[in-house]
Backbone as a ProteinNet text record, in pm:
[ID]
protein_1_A
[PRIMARY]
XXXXXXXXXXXXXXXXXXXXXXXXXXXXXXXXXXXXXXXXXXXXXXXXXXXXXXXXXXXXXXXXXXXXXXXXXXXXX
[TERTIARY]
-618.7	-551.2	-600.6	-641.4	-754.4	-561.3	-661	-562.3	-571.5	-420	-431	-450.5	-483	-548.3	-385.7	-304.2	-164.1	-177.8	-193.6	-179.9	-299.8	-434.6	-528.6	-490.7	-450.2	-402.7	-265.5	-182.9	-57.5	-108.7	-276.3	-337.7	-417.3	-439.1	-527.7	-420.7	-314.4	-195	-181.9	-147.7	-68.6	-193.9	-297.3	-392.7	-461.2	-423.5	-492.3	-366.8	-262.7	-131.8	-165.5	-329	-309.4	-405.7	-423.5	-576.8	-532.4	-596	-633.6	-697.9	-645.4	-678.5	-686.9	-848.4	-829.1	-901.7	-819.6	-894.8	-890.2	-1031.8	-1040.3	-1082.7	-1071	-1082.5	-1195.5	-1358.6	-1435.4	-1442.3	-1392.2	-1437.7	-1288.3	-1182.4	-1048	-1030.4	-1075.9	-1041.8	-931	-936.3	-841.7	-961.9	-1093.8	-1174.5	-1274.3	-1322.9	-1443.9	-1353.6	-1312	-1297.1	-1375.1	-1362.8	-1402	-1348	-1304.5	-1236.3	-1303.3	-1238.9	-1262.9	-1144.3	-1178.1	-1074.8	-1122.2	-1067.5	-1065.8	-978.6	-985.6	-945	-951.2	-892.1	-922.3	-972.4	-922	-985.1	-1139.5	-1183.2	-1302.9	-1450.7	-1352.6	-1438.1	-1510.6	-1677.2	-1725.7	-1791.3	-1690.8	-1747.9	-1867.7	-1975.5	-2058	-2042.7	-2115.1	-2069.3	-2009.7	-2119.9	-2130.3	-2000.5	-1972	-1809.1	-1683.4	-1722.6	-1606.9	-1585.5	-1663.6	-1640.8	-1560	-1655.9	-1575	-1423.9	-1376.5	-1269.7	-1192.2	-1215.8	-1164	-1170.3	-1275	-1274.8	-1175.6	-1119.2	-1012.1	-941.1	-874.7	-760.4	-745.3	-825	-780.9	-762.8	-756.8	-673.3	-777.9	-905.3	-941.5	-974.9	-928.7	-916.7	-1090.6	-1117.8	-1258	-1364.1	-1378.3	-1473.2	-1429.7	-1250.3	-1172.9	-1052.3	-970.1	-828.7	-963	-1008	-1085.8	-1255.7	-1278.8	-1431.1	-1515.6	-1490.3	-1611.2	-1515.8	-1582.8	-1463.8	-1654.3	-1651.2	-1767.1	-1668.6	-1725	-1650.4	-1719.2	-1636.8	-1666.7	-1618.8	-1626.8	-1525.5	-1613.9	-1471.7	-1529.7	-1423.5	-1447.5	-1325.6	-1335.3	-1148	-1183	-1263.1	-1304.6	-1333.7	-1309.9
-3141.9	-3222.7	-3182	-3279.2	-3251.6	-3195.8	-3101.5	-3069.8	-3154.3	-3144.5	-3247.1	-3144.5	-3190.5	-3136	-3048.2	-3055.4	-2999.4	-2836.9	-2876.5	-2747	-2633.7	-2715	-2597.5	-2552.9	-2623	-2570.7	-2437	-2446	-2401.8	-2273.3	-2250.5	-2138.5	-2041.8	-2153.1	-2044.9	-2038.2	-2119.1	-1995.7	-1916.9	-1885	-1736.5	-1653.9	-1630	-1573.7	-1499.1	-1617.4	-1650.8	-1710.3	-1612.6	-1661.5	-1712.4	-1628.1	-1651.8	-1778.9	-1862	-1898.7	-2076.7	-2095.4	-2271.4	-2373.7	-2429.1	-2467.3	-2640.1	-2700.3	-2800.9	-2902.6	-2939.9	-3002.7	-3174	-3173.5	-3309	-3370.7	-3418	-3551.4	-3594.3	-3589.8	-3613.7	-3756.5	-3778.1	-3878.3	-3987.3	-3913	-4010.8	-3988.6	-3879.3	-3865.5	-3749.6	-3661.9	-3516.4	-3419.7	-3451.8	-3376.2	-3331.6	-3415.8	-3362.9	-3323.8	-3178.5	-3118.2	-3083.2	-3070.2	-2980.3	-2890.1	-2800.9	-2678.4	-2627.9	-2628.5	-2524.6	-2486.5	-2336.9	-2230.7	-2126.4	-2097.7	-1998	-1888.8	-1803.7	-1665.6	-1550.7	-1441.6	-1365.8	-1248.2	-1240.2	-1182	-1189.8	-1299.4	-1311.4	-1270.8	-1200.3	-1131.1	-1026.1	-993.2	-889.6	-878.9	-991.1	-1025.8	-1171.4	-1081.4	-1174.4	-1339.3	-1429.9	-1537.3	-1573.3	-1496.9	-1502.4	-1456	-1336.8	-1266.8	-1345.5	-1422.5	-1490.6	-1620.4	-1677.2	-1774.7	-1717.7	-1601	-1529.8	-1488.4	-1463.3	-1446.8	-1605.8	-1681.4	-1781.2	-1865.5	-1808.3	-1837.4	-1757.9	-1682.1	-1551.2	-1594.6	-1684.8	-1724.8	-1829	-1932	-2060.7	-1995	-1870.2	-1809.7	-1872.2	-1880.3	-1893.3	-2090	-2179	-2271	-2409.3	-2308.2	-2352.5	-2383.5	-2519.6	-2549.5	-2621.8	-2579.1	-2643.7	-2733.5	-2710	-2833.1	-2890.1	-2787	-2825.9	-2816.6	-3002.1	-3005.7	-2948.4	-2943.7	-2949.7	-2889.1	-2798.2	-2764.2	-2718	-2794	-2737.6	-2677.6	-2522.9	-2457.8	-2451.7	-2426.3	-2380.3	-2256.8	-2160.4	-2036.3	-1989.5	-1905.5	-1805.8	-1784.5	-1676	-1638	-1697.2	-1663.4	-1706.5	-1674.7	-1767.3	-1715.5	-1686.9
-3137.6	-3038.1	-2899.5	-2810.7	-2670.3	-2614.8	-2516.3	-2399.3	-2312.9	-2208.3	-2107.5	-1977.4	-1855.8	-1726.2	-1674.1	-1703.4	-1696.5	-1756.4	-1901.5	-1953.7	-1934.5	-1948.4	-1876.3	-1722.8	-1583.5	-1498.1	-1522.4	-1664.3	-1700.4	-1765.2	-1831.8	-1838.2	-1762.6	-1655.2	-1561	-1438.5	-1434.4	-1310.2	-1359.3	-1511	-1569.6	-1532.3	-1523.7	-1533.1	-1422.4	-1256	-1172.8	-1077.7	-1077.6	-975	-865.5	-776.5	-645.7	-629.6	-731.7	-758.5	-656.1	-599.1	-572.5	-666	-738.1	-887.7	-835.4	-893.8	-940.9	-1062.5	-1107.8	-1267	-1232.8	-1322.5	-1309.4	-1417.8	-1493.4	-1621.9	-1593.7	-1613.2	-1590.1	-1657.3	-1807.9	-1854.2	-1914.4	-1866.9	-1877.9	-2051.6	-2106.8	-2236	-2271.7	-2197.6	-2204.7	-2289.3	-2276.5	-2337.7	-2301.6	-2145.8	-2079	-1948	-1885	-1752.4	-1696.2	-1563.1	-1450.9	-1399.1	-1326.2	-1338.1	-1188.6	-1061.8	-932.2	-917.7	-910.7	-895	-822.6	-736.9	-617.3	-607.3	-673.6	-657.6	-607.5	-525.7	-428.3	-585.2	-752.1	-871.3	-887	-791.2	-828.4	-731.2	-640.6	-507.5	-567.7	-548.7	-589	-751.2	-795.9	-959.2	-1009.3	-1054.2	-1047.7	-1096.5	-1140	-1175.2	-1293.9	-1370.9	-1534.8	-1555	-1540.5	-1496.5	-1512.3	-1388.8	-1369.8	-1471.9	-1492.8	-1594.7	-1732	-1787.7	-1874.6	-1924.6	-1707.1	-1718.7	-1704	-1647.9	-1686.9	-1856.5	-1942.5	-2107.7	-2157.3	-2116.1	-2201.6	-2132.6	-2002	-1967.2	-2020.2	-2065.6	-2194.8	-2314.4	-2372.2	-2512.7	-2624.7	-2615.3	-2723.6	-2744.7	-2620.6	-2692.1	-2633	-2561.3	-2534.3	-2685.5	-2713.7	-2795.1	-2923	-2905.3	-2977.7	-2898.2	-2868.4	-2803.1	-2654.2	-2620.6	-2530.1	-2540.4	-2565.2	-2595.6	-2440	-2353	-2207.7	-2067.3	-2079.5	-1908.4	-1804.1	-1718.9	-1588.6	-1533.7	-1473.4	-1406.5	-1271.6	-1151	-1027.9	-980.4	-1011.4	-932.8	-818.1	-740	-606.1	-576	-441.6	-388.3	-259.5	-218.1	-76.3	26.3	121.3	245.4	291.1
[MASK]
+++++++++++++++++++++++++++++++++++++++++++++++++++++++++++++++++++++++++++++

């Protein structure tokens, strides 16, 4: 069952309290996302890094509830 743009935002606050989060429905299915998130967690941590930590804040469900997430991370300016 695809996730909706609700509940992946509902995994990466728990994860990413201070984070500026936004998801977008690339293809109006609940199965292709986009994902920019801005976290002061992600200062100092390389890119690869950070994506990572945003794959262990979806619990596993990357590749399954969720077919496609493009990610954007960084920290603030």
């Amino acid at each position: 069952m695809p996730m909706t743009a609700g509940e992946i935002e509902a995994l990466l606050r728990a994860a990413f309290p201070d984070a500026k989060i936004a998801i977008e429905d690339l293809a109006g299915d609940n199965d292709h996302f986009a994902a920019n998130i801005v976290s002061e967690a992600f200062r100092g941590v390389p890119r690869v890094r950070q994506h990572q930590m945003v794959y262990s804040a979806l619990q596993g469900r990357m590749g399954g509830a969720l077919h496609a997430l493009a990610l954007q991370t960084s920290a603030p300016d």
